[in-house]
VMD Tcl script that builds the backbone (N, CA, C; Angstrom):
set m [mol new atoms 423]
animate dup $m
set s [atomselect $m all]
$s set {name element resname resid chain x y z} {
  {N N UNK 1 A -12.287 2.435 25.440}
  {CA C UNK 1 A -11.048 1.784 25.833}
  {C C UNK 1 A -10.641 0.720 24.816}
  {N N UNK 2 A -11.864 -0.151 24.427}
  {CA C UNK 2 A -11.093 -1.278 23.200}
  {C C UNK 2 A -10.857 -0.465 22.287}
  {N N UNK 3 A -11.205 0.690 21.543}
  {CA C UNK 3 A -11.132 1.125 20.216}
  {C C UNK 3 A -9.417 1.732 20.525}
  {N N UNK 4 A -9.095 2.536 21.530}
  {CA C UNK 4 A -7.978 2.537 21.577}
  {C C UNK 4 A -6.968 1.582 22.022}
  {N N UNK 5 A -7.158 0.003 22.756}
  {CA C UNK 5 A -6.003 -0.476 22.294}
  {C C UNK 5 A -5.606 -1.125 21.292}
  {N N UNK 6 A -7.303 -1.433 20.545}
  {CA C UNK 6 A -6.946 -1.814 18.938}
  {C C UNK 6 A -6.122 -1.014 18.020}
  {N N UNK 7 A -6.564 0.934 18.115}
  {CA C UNK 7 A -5.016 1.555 17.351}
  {C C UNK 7 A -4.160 1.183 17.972}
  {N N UNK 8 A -3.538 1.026 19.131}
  {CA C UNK 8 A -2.631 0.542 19.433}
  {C C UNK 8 A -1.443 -0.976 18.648}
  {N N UNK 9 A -2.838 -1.524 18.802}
  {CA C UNK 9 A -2.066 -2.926 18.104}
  {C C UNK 9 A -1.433 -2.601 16.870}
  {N N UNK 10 A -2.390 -1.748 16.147}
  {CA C UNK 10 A -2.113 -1.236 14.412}
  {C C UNK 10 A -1.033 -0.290 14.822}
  {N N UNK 11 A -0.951 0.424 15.771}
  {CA C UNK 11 A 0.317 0.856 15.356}
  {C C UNK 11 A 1.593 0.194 15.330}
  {N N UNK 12 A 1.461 -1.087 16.507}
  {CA C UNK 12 A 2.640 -1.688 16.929}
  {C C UNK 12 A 2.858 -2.249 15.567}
  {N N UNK 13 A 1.895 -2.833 14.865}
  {CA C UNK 13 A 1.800 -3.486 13.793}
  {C C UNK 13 A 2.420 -2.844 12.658}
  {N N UNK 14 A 2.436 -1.880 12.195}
  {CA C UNK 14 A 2.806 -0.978 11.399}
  {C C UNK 14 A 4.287 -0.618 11.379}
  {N N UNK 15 A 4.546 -0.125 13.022}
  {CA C UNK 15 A 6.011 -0.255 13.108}
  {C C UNK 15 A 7.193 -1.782 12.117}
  {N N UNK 16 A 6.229 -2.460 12.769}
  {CA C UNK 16 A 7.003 -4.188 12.295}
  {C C UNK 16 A 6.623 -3.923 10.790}
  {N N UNK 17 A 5.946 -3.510 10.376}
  {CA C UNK 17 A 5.518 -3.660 8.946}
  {C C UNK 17 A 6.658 -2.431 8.089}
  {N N UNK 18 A 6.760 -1.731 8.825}
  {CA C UNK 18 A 7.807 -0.522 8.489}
  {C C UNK 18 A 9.475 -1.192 8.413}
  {N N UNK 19 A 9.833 -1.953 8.860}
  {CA C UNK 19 A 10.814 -2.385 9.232}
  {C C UNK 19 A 10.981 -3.585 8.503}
  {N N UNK 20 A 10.140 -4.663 8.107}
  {CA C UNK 20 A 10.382 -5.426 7.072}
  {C C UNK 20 A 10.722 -4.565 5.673}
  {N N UNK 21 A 9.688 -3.931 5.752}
  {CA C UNK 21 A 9.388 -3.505 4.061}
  {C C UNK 21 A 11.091 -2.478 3.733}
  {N N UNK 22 A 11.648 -1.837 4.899}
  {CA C UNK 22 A 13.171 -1.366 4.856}
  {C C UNK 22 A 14.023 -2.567 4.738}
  {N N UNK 23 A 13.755 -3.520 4.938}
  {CA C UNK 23 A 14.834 -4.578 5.203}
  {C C UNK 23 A 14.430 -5.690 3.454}
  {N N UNK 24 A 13.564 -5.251 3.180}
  {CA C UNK 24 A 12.927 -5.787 1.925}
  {C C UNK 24 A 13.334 -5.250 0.376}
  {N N UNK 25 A 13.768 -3.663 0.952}
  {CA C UNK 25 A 14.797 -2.826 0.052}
  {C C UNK 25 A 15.559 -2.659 0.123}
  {N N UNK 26 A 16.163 -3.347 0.821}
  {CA C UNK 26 A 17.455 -3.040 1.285}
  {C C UNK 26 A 18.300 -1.412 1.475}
  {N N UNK 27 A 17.580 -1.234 2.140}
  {CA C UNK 27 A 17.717 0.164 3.032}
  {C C UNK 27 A 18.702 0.599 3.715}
  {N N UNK 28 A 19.685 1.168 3.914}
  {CA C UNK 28 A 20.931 0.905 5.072}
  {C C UNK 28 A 21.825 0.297 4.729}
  {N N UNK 29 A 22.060 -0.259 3.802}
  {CA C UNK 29 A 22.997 -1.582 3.422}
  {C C UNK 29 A 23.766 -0.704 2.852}
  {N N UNK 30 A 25.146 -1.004 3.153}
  {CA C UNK 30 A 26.652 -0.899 3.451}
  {C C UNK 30 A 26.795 -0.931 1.621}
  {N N UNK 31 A 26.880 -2.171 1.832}
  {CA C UNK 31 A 27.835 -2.642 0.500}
  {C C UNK 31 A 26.848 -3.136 -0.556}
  {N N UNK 32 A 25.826 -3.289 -0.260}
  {CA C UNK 32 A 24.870 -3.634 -1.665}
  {C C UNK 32 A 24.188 -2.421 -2.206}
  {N N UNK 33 A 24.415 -2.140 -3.748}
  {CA C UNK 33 A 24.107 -1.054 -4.575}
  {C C UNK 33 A 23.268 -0.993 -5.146}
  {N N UNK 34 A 22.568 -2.998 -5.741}
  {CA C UNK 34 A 21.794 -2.715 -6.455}
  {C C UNK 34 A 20.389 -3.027 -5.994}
  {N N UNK 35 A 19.534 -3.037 -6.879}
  {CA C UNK 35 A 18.189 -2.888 -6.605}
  {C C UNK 35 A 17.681 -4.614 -6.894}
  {N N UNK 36 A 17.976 -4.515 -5.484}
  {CA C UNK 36 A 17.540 -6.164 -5.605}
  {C C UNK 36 A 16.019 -6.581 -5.593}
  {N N UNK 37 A 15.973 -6.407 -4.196}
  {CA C UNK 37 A 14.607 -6.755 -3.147}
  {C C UNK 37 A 13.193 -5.901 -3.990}
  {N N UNK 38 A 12.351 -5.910 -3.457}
  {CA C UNK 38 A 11.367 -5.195 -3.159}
  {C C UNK 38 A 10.792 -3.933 -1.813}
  {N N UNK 39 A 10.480 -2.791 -2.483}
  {CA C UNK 39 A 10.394 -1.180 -1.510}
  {C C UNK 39 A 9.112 -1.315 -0.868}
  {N N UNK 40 A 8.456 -2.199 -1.395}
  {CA C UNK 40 A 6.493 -1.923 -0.762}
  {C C UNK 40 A 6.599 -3.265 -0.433}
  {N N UNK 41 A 5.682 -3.401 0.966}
  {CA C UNK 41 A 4.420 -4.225 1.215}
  {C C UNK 41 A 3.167 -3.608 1.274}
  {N N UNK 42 A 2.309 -4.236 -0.041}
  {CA C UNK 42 A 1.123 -3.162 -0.343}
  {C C UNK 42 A 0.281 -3.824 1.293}
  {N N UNK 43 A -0.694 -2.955 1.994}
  {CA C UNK 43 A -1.757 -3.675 2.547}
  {C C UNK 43 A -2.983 -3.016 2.453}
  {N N UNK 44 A -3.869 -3.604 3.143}
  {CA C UNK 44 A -5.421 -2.606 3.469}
  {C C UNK 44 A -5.556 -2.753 4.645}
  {N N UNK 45 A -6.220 -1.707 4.939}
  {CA C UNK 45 A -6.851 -1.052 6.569}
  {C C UNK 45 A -8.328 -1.148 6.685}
  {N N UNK 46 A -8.420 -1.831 7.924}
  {CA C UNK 46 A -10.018 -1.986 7.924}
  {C C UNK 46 A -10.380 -1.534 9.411}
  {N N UNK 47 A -11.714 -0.698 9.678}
  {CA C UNK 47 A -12.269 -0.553 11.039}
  {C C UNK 47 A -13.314 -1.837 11.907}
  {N N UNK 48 A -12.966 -2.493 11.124}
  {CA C UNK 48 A -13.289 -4.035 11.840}
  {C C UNK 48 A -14.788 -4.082 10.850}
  {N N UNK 49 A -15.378 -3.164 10.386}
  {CA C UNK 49 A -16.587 -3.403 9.465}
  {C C UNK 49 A -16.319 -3.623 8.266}
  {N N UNK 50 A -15.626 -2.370 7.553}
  {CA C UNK 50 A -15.220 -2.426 6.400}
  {C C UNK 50 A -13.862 -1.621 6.002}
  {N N UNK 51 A -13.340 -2.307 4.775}
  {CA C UNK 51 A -12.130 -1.563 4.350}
  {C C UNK 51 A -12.179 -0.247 4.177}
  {N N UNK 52 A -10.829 0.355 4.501}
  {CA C UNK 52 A -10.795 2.090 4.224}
  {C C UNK 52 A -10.535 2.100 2.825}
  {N N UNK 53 A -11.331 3.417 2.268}
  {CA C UNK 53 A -11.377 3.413 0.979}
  {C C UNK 53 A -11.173 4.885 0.191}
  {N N UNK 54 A -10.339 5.140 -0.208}
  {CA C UNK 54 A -9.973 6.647 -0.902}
  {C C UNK 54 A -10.186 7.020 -2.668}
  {N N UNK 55 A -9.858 8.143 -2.705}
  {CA C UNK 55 A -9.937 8.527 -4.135}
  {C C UNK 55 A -8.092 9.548 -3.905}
  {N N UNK 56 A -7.899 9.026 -5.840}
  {CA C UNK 56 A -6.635 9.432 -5.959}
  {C C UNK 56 A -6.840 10.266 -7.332}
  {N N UNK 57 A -5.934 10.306 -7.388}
  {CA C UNK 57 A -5.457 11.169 -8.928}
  {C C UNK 57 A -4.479 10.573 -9.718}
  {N N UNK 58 A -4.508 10.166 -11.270}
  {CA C UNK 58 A -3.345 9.754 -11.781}
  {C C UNK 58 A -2.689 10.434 -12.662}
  {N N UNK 59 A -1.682 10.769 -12.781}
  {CA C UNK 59 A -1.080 11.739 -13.683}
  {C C UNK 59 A -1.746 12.440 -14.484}
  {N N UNK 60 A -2.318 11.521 -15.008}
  {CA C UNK 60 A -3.549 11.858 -16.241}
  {C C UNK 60 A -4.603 12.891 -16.007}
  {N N UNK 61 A -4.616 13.127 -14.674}
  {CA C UNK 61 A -6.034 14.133 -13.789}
  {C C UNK 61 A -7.167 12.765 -13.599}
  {N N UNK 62 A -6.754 11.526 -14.169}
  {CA C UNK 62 A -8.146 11.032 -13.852}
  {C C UNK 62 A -8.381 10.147 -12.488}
  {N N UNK 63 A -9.809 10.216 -11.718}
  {CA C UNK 63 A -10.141 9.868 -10.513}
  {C C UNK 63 A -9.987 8.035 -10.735}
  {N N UNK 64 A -9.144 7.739 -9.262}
  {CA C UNK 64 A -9.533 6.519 -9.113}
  {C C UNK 64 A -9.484 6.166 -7.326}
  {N N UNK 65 A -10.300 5.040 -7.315}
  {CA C UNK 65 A -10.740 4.788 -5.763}
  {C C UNK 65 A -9.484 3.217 -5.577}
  {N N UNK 66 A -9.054 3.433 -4.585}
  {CA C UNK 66 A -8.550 2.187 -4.001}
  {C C UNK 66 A -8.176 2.263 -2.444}
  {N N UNK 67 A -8.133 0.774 -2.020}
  {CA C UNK 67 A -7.812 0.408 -0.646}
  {C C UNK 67 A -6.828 -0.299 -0.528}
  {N N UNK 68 A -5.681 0.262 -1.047}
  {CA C UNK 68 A -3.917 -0.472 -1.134}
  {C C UNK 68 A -3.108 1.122 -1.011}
  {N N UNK 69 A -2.555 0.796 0.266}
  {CA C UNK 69 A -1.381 1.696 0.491}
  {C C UNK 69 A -0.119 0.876 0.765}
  {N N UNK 70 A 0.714 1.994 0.758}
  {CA C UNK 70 A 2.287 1.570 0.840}
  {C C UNK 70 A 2.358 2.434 1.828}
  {N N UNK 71 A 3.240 2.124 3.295}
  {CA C UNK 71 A 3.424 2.879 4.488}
  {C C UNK 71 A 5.049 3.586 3.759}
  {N N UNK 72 A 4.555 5.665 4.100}
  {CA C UNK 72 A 5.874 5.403 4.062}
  {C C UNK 72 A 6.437 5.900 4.848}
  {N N UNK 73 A 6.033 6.867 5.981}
  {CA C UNK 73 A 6.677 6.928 7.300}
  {C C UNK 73 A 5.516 7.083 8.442}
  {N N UNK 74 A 6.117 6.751 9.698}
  {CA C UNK 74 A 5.036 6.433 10.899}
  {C C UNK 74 A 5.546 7.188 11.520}
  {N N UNK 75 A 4.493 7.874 12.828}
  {CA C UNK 75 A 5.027 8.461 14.011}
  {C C UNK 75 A 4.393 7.652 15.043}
  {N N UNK 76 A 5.001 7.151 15.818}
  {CA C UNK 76 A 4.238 6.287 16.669}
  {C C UNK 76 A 4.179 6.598 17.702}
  {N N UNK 77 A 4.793 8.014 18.154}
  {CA C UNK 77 A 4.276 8.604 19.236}
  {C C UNK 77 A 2.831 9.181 19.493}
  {N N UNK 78 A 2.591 9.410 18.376}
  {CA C UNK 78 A 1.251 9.696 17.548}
  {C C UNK 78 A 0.022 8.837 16.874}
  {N N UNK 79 A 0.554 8.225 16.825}
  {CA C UNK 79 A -0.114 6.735 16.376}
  {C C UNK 79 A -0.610 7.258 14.662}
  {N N UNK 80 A 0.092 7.818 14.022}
  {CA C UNK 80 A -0.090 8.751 12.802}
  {C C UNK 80 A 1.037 8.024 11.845}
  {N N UNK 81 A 0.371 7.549 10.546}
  {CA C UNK 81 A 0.970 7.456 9.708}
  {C C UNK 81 A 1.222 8.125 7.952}
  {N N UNK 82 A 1.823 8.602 7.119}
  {CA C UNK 82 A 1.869 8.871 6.284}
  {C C UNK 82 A 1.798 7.364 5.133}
  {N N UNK 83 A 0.653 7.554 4.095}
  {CA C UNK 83 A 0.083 6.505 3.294}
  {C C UNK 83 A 0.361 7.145 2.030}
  {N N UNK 84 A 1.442 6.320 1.111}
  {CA C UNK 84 A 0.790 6.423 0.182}
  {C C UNK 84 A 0.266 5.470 -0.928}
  {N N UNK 85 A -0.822 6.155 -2.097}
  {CA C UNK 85 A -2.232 5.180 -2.298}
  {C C UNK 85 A -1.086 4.644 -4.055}
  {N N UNK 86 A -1.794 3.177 -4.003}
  {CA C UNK 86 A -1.587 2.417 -4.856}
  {C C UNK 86 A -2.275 2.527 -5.780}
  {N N UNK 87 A -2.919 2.073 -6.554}
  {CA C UNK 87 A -3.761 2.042 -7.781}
  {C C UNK 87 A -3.744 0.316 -8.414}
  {N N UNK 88 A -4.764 -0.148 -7.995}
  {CA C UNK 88 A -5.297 -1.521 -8.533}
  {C C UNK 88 A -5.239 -1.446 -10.084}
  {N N UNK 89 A -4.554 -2.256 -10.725}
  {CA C UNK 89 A -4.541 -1.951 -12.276}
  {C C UNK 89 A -4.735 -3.524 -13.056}
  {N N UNK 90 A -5.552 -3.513 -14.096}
  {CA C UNK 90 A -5.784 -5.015 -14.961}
  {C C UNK 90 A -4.281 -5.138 -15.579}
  {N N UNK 91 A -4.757 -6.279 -16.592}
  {CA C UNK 91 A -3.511 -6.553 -17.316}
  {C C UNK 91 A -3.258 -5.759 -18.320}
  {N N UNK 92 A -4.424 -4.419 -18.483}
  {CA C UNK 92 A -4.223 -3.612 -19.858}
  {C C UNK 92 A -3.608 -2.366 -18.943}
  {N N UNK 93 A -3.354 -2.355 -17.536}
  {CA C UNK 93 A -3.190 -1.074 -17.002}
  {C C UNK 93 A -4.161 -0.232 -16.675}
  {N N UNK 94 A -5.727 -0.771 -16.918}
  {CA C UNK 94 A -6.681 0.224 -16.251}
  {C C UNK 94 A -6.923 -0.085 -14.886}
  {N N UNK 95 A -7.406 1.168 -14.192}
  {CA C UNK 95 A -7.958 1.335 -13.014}
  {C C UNK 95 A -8.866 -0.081 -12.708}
  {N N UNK 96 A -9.258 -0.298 -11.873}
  {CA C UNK 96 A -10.233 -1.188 -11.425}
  {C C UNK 96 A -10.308 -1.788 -10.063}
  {N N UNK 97 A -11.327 -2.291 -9.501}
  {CA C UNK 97 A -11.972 -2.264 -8.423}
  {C C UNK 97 A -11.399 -3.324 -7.904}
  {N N UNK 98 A -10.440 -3.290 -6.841}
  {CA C UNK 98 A -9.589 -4.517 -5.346}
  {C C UNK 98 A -10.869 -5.714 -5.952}
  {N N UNK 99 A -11.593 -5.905 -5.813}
  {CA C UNK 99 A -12.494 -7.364 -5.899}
  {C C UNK 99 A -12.417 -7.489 -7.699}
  {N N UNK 100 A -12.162 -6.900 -8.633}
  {CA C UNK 100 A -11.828 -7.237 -9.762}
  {C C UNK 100 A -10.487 -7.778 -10.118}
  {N N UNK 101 A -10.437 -8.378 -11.463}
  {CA C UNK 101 A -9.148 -8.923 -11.661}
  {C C UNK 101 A -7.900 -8.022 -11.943}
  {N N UNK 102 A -7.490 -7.671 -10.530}
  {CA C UNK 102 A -6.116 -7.330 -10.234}
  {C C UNK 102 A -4.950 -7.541 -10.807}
  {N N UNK 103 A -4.434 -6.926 -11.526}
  {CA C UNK 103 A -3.311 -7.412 -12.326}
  {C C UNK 103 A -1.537 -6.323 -11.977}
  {N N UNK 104 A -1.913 -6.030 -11.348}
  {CA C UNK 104 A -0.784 -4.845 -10.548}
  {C C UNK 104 A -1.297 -3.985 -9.812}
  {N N UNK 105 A -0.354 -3.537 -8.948}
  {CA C UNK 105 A -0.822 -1.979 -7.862}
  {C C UNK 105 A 0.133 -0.781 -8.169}
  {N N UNK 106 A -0.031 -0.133 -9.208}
  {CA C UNK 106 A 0.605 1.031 -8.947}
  {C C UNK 106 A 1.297 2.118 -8.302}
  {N N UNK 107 A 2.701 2.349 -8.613}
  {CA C UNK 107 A 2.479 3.669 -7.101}
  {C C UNK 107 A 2.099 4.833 -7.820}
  {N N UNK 108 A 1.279 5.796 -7.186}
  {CA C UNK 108 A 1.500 6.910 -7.494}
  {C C UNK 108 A 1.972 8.341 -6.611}
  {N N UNK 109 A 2.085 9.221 -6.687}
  {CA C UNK 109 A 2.098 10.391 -5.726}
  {C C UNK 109 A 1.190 10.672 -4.887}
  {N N UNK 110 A 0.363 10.014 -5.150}
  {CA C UNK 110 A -0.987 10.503 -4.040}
  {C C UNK 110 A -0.435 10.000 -2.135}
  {N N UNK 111 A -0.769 11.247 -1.635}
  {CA C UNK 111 A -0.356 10.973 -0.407}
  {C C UNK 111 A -1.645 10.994 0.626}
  {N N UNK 112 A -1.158 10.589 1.603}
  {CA C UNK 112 A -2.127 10.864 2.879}
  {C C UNK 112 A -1.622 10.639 4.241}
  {N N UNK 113 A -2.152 11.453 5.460}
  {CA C UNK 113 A -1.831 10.941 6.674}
  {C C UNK 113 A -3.001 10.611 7.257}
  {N N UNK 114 A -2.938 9.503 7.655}
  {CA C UNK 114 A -4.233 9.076 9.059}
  {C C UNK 114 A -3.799 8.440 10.018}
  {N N UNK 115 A -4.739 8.943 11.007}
  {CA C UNK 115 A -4.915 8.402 12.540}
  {C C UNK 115 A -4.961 6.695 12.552}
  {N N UNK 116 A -3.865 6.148 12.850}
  {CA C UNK 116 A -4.067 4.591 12.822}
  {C C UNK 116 A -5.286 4.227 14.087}
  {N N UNK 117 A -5.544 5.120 15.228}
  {CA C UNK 117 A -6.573 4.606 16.093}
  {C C UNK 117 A -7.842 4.351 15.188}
  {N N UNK 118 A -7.728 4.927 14.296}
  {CA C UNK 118 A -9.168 5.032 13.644}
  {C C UNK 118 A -9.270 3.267 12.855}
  {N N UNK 119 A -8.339 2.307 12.906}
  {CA C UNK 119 A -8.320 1.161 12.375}
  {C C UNK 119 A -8.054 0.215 13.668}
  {N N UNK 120 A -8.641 -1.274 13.117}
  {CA C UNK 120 A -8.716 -2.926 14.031}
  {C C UNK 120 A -7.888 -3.574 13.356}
  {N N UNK 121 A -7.857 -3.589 12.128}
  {CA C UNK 121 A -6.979 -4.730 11.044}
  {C C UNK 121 A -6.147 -4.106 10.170}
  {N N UNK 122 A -5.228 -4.962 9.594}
  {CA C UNK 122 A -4.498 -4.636 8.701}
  {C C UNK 122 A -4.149 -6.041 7.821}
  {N N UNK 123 A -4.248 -5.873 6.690}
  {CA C UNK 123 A -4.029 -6.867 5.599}
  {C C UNK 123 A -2.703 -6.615 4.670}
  {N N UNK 124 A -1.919 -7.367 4.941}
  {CA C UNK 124 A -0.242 -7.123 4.071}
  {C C UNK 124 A -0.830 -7.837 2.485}
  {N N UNK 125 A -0.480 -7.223 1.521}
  {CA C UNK 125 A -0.647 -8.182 0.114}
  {C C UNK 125 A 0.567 -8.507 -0.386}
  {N N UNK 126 A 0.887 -9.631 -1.888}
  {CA C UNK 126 A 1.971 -9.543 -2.233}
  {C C UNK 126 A 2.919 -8.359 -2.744}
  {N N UNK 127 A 4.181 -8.278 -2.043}
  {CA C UNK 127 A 5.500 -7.471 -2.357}
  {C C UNK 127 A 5.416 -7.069 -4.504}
  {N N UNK 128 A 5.198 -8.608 -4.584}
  {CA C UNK 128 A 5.073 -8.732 -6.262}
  {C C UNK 128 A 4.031 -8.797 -6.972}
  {N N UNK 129 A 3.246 -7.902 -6.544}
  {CA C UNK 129 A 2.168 -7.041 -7.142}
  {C C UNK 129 A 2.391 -5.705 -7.564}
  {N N UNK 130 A 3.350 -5.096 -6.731}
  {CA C UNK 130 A 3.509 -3.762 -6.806}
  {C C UNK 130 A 4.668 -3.491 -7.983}
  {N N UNK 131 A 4.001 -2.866 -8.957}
  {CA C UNK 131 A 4.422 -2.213 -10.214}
  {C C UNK 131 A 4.687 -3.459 -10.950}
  {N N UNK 132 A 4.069 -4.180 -10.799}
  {CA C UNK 132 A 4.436 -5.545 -11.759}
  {C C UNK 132 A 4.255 -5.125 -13.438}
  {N N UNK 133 A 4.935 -5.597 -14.071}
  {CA C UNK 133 A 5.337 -5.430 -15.393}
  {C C UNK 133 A 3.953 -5.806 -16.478}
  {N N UNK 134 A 3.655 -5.345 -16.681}
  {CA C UNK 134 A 2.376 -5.878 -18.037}
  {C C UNK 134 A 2.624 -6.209 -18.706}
  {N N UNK 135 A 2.027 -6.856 -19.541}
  {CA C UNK 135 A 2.043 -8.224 -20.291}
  {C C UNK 135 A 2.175 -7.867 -21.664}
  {N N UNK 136 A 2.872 -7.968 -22.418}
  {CA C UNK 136 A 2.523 -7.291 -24.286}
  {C C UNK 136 A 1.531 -7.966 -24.478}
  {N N UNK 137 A 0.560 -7.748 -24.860}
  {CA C UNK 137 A -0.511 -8.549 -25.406}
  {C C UNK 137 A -0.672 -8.565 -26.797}
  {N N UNK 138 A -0.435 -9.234 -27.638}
  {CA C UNK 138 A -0.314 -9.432 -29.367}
  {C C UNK 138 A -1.817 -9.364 -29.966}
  {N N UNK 139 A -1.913 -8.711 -30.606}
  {CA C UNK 139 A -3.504 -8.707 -31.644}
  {C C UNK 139 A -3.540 -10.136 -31.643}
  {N N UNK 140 A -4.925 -10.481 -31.936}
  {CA C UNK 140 A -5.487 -11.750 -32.181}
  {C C UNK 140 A -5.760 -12.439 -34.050}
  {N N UNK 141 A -5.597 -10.795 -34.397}
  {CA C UNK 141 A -5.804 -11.047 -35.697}
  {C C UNK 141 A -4.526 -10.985 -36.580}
}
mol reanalyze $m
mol bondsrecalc $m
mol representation Tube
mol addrep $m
């Protein structure tokens, strides 16, 4: 009984999280054309022990693991959401591990659907992380 009204909460949660992150892109809007706002609120999903954790693919064919999705549609009759996975990236653009130095979240194509009952928490990160711009970095020599 608790494990299901905790999906519960995550889903209610998700809904609201669905609905900023449209109102954050300005989604629906009449008369504004351009690309103002921000499309993602990256977060992570946890089963109250530990974070959920996947493997993706990057254009490149090469494997990478992360725990940052972007919601991009819910059924909440279902308590089922469609995820898709971010990619933790340094300041050179490589892959690397959520507890390393994070320097952007990527989107990529990688998709997924899961059972939100199967989660207790949810963690929103910054909007301005996602696809953040890298840095030219100039030789030293």
């Amino acid at each position: 009984m608790e494990k299901s009204r905790c999906g519960e909460c995550i889903c209610e949660e998700m809904e609201q999280l669905l609905e900023e992150q449209q109102k954050l892109s300005f989604e629906g809007f009449r008369f504004i054309f351009e690309k103002i706002g921000f499309d993602t609120i990256p977060f992570i999903l946890s089963n109250g022990k530990c974070p959920f954790e996947t493997f993706g693919v990057t254009r490149y064919g090469e494997f990478f693991t992360t725990q940052v999705f972007r919601l991009e549609n819910l059924d909440p009759r279902h308590c089922c959401a469609t995820l898709s996975l971010l990619m933790p990236v340094d300041m050179d653009g490589c892959p690397v591990e959520l507890c390393d130095d994070v320097y952007s979240l990527l989107k990529t194509d990688n998709c997924m659907i899961v059972d939100l009952k199967c989660f207790c928490t949810i963690q929103p990160l910054s909007p301005k992380l996602v696809n953040r711009e890298l840095p030219i970095i100039e030789p030293k020599c």
